[in-house]
Biopython code that builds the backbone (N, CA, C, O; Angstrom):
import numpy as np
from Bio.PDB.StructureBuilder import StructureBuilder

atoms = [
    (1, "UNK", "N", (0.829, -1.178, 0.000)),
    (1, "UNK", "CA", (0.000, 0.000, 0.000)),
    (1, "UNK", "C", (0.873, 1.241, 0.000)),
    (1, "UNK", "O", (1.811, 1.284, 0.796)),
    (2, "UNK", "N", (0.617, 2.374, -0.923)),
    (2, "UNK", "CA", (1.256, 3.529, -1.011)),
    (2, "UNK", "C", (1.239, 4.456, 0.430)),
    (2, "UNK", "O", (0.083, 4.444, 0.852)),
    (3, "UNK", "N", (1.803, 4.961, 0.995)),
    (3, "UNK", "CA", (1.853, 5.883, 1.888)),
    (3, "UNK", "C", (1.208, 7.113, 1.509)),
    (3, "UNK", "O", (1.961, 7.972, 1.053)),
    (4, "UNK", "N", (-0.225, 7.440, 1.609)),
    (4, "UNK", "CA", (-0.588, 8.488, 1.043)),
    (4, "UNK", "C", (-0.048, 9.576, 1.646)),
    (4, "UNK", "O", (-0.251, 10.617, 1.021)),
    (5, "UNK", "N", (0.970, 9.754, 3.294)),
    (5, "UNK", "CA", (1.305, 10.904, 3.323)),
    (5, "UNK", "C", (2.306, 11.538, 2.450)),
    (5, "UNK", "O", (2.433, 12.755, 2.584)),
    (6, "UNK", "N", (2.861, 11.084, 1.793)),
    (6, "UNK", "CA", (3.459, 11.262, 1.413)),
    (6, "UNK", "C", (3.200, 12.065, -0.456)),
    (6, "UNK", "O", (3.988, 12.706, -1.151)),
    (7, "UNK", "N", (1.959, 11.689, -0.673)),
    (7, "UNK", "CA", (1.347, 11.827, -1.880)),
    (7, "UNK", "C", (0.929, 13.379, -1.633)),
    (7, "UNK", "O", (0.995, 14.283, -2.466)),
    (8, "UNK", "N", (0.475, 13.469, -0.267)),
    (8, "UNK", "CA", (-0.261, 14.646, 0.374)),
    (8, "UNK", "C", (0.407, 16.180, 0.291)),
    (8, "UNK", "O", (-0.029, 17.329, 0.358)),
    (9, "UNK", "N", (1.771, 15.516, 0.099)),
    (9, "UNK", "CA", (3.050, 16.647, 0.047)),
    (9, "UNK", "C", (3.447, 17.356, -0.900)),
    (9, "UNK", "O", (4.344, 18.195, -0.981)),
    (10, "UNK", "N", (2.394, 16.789, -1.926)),
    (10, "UNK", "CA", (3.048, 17.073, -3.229)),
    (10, "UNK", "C", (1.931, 18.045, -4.082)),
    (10, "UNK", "O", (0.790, 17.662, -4.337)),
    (11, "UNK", "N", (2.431, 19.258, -4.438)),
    (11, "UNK", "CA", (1.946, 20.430, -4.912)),
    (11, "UNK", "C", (0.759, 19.921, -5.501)),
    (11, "UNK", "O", (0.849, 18.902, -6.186)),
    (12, "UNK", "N", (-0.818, 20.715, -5.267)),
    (12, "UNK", "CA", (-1.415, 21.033, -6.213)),
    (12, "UNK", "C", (-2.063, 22.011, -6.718)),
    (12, "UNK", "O", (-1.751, 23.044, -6.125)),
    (13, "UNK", "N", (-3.136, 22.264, -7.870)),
    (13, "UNK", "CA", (-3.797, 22.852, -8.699)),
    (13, "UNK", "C", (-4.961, 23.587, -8.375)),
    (13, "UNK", "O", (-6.053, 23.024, -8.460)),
    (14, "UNK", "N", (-4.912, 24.288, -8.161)),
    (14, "UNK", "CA", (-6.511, 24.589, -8.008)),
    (14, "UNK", "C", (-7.397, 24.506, -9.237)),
    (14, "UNK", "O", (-6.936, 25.012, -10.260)),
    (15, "UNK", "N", (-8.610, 23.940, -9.296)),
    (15, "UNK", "CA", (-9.326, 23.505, -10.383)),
    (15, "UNK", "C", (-9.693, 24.377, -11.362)),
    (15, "UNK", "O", (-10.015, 25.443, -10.838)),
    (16, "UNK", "N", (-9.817, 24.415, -12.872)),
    (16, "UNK", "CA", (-9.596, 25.325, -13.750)),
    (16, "UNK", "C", (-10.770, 24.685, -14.785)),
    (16, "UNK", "O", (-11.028, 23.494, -14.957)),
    (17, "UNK", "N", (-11.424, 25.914, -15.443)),
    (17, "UNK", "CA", (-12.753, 25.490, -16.135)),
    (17, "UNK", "C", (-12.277, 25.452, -17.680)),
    (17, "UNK", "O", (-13.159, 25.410, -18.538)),
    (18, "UNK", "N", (-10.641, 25.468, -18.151)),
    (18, "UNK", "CA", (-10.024, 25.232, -19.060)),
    (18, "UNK", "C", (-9.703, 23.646, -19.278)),
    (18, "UNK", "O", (-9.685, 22.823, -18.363)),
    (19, "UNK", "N", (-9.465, 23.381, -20.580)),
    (19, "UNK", "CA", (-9.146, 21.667, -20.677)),
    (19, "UNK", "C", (-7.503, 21.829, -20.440)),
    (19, "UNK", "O", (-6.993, 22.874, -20.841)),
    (20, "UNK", "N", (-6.752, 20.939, -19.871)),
    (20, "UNK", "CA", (-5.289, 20.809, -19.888)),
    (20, "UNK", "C", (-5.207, 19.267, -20.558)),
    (20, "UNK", "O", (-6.199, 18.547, -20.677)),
    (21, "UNK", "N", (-4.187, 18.985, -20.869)),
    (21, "UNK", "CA", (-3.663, 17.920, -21.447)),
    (21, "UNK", "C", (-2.781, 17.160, -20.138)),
    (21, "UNK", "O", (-1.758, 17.778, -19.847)),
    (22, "UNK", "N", (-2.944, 16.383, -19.629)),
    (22, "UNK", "CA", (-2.350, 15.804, -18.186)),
    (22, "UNK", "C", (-2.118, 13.992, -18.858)),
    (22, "UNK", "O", (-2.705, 13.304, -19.692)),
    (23, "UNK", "N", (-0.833, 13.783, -17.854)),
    (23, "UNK", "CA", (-0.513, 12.102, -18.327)),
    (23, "UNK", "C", (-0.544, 11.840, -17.114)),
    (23, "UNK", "O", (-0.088, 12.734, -16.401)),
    (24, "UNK", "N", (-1.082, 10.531, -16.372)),
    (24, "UNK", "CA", (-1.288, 10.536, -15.543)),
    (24, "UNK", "C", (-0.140, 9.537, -14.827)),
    (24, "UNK", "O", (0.223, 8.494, -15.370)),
    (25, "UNK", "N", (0.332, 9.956, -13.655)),
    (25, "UNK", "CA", (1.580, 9.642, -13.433)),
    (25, "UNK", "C", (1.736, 8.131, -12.016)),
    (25, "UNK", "O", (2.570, 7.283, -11.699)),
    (26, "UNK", "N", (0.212, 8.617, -11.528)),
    (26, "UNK", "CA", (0.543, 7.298, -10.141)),
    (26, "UNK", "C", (-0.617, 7.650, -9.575)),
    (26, "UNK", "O", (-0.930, 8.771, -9.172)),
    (27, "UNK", "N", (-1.470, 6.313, -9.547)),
    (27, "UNK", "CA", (-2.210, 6.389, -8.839)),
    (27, "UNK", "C", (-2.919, 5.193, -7.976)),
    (27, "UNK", "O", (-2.999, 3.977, -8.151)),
    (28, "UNK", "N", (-3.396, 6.079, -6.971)),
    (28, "UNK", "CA", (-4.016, 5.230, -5.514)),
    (28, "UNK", "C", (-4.925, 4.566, -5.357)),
    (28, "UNK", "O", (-4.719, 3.383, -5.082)),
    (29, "UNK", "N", (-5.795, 4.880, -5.427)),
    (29, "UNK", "CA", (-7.682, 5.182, -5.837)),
    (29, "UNK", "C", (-8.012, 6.107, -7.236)),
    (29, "UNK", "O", (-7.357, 6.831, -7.986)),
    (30, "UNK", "N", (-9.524, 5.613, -7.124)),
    (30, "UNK", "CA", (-10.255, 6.431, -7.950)),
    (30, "UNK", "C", (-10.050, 8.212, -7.573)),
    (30, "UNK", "O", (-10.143, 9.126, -8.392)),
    (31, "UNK", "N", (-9.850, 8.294, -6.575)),
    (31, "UNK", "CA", (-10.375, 9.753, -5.581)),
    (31, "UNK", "C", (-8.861, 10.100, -5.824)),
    (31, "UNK", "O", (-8.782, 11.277, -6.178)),
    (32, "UNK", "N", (-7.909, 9.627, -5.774)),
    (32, "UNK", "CA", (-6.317, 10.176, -5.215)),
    (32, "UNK", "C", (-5.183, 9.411, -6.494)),
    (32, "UNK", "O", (-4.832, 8.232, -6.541)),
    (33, "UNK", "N", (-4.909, 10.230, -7.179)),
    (33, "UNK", "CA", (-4.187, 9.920, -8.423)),
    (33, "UNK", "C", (-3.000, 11.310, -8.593)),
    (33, "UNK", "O", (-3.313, 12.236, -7.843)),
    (34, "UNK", "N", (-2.059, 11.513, -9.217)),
    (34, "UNK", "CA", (-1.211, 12.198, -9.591)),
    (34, "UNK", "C", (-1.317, 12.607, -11.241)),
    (34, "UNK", "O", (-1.585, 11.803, -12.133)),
    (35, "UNK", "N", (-1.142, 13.531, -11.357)),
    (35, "UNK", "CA", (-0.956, 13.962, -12.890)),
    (35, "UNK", "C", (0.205, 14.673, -13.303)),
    (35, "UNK", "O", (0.826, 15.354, -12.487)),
    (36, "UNK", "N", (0.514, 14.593, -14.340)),
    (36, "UNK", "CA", (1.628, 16.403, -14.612)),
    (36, "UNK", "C", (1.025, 16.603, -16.050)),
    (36, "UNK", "O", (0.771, 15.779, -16.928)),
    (37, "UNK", "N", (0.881, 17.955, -16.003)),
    (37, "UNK", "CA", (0.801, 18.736, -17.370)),
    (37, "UNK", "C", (1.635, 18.310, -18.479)),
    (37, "UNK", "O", (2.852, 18.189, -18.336)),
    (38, "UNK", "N", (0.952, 18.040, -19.747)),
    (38, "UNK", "CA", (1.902, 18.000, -20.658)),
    (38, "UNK", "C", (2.257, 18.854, -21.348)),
    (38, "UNK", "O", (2.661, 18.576, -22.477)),
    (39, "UNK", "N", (2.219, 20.243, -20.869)),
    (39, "UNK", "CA", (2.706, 21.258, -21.148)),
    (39, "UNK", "C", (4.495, 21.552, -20.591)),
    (39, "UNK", "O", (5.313, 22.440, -20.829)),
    (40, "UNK", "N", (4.515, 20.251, -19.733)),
    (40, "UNK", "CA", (6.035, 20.494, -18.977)),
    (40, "UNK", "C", (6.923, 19.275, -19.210)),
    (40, "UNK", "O", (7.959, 18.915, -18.651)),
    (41, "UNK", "N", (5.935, 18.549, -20.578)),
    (41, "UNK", "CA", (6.484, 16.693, -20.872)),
    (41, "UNK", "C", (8.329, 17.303, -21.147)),
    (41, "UNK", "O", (9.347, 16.635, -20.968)),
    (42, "UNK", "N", (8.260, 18.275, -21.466)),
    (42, "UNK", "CA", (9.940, 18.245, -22.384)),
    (42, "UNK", "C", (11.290, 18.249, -20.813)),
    (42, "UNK", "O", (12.376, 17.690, -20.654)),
    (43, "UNK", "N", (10.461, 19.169, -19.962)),
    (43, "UNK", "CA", (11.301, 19.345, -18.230)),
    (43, "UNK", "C", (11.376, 18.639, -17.904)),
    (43, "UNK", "O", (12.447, 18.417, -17.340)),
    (44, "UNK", "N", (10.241, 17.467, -17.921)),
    (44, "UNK", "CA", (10.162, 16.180, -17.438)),
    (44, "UNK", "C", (11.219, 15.227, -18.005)),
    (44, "UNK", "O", (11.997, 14.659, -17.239)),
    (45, "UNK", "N", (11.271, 15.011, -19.525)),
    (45, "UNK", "CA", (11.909, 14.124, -20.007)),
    (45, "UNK", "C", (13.169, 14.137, -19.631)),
    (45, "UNK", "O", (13.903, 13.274, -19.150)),
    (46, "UNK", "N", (13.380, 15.742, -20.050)),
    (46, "UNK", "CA", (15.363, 16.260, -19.938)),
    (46, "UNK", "C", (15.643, 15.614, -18.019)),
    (46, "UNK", "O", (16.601, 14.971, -17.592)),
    (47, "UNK", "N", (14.460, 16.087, -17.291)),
    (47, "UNK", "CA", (14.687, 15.653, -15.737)),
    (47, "UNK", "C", (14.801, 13.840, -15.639)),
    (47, "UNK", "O", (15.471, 13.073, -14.948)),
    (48, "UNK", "N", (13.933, 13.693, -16.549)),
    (48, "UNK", "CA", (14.811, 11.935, -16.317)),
    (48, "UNK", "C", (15.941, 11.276, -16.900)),
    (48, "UNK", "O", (16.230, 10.141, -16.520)),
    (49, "UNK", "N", (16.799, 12.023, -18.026)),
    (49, "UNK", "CA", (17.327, 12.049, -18.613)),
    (49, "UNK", "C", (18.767, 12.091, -17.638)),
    (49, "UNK", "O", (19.705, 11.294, -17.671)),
    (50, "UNK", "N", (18.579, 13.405, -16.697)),
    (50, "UNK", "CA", (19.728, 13.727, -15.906)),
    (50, "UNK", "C", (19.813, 12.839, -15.047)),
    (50, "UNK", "O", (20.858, 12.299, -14.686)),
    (51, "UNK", "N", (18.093, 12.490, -14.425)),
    (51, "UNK", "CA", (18.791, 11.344, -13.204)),
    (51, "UNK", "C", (18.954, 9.722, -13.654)),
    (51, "UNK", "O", (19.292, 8.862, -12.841)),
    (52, "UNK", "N", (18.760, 9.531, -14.604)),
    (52, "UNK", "CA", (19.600, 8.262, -15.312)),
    (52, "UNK", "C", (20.607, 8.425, -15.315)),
    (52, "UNK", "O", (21.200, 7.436, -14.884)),
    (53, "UNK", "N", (21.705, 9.785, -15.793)),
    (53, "UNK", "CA", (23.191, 9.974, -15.786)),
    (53, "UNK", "C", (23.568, 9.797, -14.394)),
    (53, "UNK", "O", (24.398, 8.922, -14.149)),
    (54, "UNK", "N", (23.202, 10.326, -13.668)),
    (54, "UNK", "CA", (23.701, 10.593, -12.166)),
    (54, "UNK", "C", (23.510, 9.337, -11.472)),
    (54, "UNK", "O", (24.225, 9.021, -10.522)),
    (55, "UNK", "N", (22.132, 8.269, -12.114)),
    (55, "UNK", "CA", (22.396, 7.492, -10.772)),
    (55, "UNK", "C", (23.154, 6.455, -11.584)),
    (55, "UNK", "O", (23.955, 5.759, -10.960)),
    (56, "UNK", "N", (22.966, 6.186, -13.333)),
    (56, "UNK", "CA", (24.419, 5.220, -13.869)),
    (56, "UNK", "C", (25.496, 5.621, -13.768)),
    (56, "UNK", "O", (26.214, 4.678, -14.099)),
    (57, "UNK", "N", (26.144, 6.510, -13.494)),
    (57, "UNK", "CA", (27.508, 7.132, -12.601)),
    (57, "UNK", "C", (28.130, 6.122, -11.503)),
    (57, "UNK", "O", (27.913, 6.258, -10.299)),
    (58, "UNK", "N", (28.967, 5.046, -12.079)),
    (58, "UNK", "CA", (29.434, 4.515, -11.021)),
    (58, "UNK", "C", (30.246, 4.871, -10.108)),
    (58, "UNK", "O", (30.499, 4.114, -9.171)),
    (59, "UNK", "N", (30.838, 6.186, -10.232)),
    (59, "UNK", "CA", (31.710, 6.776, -9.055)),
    (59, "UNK", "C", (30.705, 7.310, -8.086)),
    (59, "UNK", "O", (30.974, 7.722, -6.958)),
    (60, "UNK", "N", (29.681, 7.270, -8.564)),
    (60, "UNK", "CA", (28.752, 7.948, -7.587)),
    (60, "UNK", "C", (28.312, 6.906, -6.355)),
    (60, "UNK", "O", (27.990, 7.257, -5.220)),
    (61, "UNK", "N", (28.392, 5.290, -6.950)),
    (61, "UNK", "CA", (27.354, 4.165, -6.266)),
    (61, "UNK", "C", (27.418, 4.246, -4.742)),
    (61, "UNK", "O", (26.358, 4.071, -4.141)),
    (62, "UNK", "N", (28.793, 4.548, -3.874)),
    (62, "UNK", "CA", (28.575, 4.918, -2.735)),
    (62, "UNK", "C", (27.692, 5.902, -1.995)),
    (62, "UNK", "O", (26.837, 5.643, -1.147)),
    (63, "UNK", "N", (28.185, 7.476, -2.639)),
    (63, "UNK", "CA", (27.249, 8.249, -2.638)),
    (63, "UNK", "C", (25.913, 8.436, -2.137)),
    (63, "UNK", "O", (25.359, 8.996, -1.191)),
    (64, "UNK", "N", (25.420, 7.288, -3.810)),
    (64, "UNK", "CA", (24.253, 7.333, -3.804)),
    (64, "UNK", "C", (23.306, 6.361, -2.972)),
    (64, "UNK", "O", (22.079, 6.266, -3.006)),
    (65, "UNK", "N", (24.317, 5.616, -2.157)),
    (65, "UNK", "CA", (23.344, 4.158, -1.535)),
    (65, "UNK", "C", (22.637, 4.345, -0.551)),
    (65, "UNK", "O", (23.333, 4.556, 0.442)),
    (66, "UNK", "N", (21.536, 4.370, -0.348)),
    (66, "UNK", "CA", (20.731, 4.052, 0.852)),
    (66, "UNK", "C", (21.047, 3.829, 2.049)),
    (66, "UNK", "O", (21.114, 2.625, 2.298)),
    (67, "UNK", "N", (21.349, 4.742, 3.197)),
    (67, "UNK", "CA", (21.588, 4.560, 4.158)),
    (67, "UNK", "C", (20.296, 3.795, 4.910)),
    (67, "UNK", "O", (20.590, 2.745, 5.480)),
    (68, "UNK", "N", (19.133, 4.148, 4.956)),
    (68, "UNK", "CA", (18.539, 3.340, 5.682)),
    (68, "UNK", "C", (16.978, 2.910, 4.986)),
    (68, "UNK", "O", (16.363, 3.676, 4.244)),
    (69, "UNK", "N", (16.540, 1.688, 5.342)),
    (69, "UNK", "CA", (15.417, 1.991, 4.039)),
    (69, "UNK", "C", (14.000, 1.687, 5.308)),
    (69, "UNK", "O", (13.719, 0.744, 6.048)),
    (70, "UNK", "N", (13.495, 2.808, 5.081)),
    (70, "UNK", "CA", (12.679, 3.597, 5.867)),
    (70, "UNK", "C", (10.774, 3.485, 5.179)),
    (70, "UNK", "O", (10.725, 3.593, 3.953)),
    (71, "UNK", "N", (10.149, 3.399, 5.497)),
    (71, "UNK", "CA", (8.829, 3.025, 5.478)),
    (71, "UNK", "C", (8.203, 4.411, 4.809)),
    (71, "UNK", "O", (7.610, 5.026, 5.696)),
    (72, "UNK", "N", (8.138, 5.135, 3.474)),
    (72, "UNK", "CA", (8.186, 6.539, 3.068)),
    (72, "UNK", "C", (9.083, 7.482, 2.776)),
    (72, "UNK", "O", (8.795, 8.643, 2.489)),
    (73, "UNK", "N", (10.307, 6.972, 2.846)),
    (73, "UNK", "CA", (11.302, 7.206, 2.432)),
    (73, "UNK", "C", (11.298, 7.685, 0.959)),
    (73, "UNK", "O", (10.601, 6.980, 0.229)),
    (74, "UNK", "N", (12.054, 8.951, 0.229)),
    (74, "UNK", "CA", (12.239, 8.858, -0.938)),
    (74, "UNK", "C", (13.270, 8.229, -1.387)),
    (74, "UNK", "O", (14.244, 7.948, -0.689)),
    (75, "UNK", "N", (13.111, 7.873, -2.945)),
    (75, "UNK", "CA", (14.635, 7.280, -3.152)),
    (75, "UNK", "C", (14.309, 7.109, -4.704)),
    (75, "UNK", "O", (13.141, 7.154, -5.089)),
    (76, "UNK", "N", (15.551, 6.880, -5.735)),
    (76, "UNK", "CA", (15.273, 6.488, -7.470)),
    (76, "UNK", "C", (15.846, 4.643, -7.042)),
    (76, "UNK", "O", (16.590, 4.083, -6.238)),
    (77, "UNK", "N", (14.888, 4.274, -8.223)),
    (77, "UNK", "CA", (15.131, 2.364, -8.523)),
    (77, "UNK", "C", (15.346, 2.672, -10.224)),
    (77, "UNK", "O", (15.357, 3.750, -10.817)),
    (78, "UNK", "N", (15.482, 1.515, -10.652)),
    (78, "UNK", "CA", (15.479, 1.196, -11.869)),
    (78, "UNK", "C", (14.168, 0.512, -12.562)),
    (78, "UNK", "O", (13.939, -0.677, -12.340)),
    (79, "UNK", "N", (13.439, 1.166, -13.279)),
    (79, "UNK", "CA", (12.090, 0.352, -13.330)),
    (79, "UNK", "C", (11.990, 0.023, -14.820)),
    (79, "UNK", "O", (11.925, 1.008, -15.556)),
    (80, "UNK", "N", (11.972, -0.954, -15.291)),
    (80, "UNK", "CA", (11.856, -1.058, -16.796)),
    (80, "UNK", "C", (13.402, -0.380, -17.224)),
    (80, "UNK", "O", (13.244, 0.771, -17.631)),
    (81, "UNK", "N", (14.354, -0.668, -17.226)),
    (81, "UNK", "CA", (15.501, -0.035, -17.867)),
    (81, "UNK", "C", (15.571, 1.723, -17.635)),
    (81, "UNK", "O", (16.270, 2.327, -18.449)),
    (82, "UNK", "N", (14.988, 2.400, -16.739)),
    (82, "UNK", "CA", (15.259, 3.454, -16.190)),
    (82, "UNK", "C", (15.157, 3.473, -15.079)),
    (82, "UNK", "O", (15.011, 2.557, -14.270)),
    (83, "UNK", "N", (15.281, 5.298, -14.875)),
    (83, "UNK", "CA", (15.426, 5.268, -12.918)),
    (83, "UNK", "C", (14.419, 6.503, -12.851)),
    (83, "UNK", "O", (14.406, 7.624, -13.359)),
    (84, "UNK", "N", (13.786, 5.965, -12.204)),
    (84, "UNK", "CA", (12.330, 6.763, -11.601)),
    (84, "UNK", "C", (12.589, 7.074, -10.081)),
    (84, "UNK", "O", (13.196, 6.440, -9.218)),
    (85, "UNK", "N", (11.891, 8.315, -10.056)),
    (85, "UNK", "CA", (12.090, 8.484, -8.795)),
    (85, "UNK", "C", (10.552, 7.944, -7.737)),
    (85, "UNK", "O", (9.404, 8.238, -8.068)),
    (86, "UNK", "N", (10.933, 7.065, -6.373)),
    (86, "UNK", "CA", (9.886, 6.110, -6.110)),
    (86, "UNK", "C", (9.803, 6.720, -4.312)),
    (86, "UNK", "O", (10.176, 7.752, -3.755)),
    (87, "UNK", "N", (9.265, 5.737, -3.956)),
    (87, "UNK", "CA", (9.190, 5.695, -1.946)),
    (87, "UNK", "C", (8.921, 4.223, -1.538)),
    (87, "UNK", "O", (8.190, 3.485, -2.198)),
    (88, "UNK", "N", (9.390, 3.949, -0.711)),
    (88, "UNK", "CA", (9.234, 2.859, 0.192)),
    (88, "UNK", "C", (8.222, 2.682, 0.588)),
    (88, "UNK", "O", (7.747, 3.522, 1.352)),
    (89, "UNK", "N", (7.456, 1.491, 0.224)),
    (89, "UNK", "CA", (6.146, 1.341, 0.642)),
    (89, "UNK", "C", (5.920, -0.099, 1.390)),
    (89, "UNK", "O", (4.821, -0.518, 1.754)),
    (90, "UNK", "N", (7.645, -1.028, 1.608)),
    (90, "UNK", "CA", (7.349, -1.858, 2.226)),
    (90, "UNK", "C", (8.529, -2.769, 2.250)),
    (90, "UNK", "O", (8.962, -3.416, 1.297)),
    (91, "UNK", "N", (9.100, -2.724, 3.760)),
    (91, "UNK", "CA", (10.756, -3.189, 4.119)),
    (91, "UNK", "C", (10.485, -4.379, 4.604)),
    (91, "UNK", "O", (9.634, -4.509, 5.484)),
    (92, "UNK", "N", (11.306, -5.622, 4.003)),
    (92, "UNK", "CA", (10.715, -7.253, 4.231)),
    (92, "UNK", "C", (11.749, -7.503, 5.639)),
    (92, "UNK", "O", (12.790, -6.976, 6.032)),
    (93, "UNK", "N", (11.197, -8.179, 5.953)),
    (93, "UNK", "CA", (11.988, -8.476, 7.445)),
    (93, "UNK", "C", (12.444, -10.046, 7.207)),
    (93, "UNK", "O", (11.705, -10.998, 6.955)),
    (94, "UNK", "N", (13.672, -10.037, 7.338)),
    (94, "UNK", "CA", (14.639, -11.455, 7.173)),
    (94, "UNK", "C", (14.909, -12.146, 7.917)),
    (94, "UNK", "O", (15.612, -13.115, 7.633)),
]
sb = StructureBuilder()
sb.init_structure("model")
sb.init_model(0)
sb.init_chain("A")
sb.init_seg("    ")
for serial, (resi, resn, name, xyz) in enumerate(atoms, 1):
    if name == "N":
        sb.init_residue(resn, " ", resi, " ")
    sb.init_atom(name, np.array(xyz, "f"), 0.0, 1.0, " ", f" {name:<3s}", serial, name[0])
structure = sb.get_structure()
């Protein structure tokens, strides 16, 4: 299950009687979903673009490792041959 506080944090829109063009990016429920404008697809792309460089950067792999993996935590994975940026929604106990 997603941590909706965490969803809660994240900027929104106030409702507009204009049509926008939106891709819809993650969602919870019917009621609680994420969007971004595709008026900003090109910021977006170039922004995943950079954090693919930065996190395939192997001088970085220390850096970049996870100190602790935390229940809502942010963090980037590799999903389908890229790196998305994700949260912890569930630490297995060994």
């Amino acid at each position: 299950m997603i941590d909706t506080g965490i969803l809660s944090d994240l900027p929104t829109a106030e409702p507009t009687s204009e049509v926008i063009n939106v891709c819809v990016t993650n969602v919870v429920s019917l009621t609680e979903f994420c969007v971004q404008p595709m008026s900003v697809e090109d910021e977006l792309c170039q922004m995943a673009v950079e954090l693919s460089e930065v996190c395939d950067n192997s001088t970085l792999e220390t850096e970049l490792q996870l100190t602790s993996m935390d229940v809502g935590s942010l963090c980037c994975a590799r999903y389908q041959g890229t790196f998305s940026n994700c949260s912890i929604e569930h630490v297995a106990t060994s």
